[in-house]
FIMIVEX-944146 format. One record per residue: residue number from 1; residue in one letter; z, x, y of N, C-alpha, C, O in turn. Coordinates in steps of 0.2 Angstrom, whole numbers. Each point is the difference from the previous one (the first is absolute). Layout:
FIMIVEX-944146
<node pos="NUM" code="A" n_w="Z" n_u="X" n_v="Y" ca_w="Z" ca_u="X" ca_v="Y" c_w="Z" c_u="X" c_v="Y" o_w="Z" o_u="X" o_v="Y"/>
...
end
This chain:
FIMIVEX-944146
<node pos="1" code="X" n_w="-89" n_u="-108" n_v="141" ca_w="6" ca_u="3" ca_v="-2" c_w="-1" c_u="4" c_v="-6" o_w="-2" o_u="-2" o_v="-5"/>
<node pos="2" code="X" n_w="4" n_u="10" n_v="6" ca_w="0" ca_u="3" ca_v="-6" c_w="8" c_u="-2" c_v="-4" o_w="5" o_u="-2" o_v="2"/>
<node pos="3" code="X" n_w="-8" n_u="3" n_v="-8" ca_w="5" ca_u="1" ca_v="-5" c_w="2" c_u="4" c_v="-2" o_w="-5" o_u="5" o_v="-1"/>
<node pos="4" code="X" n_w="13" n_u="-2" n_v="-1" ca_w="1" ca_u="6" ca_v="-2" c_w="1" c_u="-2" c_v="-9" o_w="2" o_u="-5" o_v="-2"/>
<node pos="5" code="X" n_w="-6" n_u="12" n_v="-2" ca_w="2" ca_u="-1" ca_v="-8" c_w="1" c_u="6" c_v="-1" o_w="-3" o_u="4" o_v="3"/>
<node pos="6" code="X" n_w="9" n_u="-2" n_v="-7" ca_w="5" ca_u="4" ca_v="-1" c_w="-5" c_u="-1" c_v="-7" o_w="-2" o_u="-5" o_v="-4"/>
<node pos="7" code="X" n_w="1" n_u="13" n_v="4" ca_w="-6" ca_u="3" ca_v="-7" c_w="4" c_u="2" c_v="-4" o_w="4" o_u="3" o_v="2"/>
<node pos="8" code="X" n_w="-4" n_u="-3" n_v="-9" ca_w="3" ca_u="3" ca_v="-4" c_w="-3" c_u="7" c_v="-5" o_w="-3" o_u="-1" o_v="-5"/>
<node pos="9" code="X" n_w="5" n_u="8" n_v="8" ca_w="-4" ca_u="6" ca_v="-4" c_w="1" c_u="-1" c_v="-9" o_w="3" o_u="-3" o_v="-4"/>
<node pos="10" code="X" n_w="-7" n_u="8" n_v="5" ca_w="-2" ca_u="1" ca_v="-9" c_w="6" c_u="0" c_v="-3" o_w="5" o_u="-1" o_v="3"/>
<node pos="11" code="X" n_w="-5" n_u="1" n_v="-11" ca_w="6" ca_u="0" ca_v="-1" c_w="-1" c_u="7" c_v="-5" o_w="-5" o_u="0" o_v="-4"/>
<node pos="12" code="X" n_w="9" n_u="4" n_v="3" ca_w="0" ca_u="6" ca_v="-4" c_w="0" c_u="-1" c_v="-5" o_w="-2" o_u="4" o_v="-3"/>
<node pos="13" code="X" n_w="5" n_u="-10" n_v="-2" ca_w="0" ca_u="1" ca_v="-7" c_w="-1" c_u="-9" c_v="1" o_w="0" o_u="-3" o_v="5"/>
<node pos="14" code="X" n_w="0" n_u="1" n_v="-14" ca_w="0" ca_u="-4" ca_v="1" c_w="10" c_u="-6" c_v="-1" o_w="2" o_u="-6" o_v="-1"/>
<node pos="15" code="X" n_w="0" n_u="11" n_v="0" ca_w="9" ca_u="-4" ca_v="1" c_w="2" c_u="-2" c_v="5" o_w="4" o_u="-4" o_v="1"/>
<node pos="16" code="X" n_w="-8" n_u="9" n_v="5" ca_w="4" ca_u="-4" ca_v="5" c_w="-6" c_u="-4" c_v="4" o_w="1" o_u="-1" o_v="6"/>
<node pos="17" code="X" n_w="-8" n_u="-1" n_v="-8" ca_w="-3" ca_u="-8" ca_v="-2" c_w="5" c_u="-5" c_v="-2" o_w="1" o_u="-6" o_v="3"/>
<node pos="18" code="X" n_w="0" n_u="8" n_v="-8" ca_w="4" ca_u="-5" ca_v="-5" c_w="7" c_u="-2" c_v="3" o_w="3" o_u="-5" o_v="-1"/>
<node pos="19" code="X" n_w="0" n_u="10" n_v="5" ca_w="5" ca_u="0" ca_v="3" c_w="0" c_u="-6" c_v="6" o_w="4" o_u="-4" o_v="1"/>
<node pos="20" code="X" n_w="-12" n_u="5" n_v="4" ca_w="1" ca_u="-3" ca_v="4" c_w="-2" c_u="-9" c_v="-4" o_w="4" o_u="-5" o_v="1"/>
<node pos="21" code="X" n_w="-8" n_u="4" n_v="-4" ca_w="-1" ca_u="-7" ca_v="-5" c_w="7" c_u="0" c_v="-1" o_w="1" o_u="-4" o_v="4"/>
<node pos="22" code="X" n_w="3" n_u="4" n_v="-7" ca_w="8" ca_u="0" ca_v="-3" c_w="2" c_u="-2" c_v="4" o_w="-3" o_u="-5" o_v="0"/>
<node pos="23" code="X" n_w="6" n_u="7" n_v="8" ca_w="2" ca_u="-3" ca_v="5" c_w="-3" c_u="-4" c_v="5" o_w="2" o_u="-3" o_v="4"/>
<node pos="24" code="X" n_w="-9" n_u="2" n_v="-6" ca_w="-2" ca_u="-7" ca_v="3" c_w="0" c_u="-6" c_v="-3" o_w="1" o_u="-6" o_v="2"/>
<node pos="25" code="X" n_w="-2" n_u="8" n_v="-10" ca_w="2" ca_u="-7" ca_v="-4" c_w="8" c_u="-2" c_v="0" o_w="2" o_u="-6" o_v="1"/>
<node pos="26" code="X" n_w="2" n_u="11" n_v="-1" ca_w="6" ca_u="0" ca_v="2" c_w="4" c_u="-4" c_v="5" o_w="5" o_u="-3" o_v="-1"/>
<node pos="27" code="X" n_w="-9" n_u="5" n_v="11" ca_w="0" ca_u="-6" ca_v="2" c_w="-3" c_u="-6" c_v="-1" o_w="3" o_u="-5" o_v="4"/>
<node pos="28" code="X" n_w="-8" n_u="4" n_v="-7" ca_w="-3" ca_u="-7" ca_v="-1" c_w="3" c_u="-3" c_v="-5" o_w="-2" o_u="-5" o_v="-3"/>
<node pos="29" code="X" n_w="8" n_u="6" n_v="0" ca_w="6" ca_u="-2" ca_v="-7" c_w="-7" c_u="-1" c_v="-4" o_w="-1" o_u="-6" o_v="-2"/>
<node pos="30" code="X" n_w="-2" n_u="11" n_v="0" ca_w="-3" ca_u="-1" ca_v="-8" c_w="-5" c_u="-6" c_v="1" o_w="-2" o_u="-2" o_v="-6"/>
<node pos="31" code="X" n_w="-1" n_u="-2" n_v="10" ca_w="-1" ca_u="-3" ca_v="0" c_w="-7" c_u="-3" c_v="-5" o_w="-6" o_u="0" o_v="1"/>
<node pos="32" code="X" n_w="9" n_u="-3" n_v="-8" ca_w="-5" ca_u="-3" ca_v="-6" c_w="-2" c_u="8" c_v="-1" o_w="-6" o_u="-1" o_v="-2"/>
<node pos="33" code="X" n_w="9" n_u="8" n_v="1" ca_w="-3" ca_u="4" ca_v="-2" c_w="2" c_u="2" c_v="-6" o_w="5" o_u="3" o_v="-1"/>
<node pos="34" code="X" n_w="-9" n_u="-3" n_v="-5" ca_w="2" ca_u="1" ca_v="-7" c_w="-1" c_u="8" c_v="-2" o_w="-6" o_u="2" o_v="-1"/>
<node pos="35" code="X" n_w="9" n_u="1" n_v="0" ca_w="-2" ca_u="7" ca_v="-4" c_w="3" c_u="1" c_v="-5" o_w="6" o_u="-1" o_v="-1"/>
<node pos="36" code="X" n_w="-12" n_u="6" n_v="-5" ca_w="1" ca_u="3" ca_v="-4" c_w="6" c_u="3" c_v="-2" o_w="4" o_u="-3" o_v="3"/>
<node pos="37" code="X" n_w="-2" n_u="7" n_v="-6" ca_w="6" ca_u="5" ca_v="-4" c_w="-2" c_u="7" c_v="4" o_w="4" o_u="4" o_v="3"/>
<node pos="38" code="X" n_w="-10" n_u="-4" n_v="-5" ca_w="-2" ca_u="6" ca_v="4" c_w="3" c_u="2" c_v="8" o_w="4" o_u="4" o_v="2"/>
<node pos="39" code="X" n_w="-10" n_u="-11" n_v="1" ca_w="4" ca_u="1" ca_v="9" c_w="7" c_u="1" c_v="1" o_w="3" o_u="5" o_v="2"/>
<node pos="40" code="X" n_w="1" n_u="-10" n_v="-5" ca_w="9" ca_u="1" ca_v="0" c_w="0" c_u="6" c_v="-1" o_w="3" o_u="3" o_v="5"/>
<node pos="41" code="X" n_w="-4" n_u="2" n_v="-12" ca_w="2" ca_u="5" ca_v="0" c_w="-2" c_u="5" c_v="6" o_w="4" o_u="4" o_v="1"/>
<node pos="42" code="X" n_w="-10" n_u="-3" n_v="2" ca_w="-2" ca_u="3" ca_v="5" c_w="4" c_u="-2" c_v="6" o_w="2" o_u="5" o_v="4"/>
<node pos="43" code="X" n_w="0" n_u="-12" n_v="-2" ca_w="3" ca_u="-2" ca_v="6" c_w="10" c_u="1" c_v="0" o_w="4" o_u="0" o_v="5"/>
<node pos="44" code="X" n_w="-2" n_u="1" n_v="-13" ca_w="4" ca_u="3" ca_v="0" c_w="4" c_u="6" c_v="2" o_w="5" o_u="1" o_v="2"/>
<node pos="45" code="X" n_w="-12" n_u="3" n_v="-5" ca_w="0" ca_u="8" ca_v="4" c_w="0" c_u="1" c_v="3" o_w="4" o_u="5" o_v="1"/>
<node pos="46" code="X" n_w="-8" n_u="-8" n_v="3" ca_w="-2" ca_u="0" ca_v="8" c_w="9" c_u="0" c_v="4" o_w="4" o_u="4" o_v="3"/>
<node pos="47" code="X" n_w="-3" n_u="-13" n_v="-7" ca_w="8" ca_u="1" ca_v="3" c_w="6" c_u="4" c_v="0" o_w="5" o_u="0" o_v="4"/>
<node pos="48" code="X" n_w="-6" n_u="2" n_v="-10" ca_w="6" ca_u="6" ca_v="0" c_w="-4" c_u="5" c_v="3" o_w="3" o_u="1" o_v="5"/>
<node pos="49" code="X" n_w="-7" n_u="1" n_v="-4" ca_w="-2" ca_u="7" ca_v="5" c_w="4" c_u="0" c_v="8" o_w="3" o_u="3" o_v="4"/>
<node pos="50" code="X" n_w="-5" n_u="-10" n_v="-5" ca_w="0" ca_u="1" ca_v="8" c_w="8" c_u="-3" c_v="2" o_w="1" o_u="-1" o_v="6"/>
<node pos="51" code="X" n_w="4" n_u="-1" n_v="-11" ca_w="7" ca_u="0" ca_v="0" c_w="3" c_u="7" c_v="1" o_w="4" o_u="2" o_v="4"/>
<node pos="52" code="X" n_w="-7" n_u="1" n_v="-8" ca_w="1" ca_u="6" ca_v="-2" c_w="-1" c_u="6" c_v="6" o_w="4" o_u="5" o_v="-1"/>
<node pos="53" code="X" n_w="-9" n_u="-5" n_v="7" ca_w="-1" ca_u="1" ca_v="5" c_w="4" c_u="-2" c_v="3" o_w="0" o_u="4" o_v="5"/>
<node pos="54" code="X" n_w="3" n_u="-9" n_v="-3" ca_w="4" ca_u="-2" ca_v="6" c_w="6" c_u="4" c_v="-4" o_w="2" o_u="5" o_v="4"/>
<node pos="55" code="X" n_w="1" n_u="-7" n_v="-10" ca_w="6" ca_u="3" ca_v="1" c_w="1" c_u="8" c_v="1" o_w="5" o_u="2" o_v="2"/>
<node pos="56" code="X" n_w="-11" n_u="2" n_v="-2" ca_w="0" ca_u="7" ca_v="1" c_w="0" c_u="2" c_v="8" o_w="0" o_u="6" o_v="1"/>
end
């Protein structure tokens, strides 16, 4: 039996990396994940950006 795996292309920068990481720890509810001051303020970016797109 083949398997299908659904591939994921490059990613053009590295925010929307980070975008995809943000929504998978996301559904895993954080699970035991501790970050820095740094990451938050990167991932809160990330979340206003992409508010900020849906309202447009």
């Amino acid at each position: 039996m083949k398997r299908r795996v659904k591939g994921i292309g490059r990613f053009q920068n590295e925010e929307r990396a980070l975008t995809m990481v943000y929504w998978q720890l996301k559904e895993l509810r954080w699970n035991g994940v501790i970050m820095n001051k740094e990451a938050k303020a990167i991932l809160a970016k990330i979340r206003i950006s992409r508010i900020q797109r849906i309202a447009a």
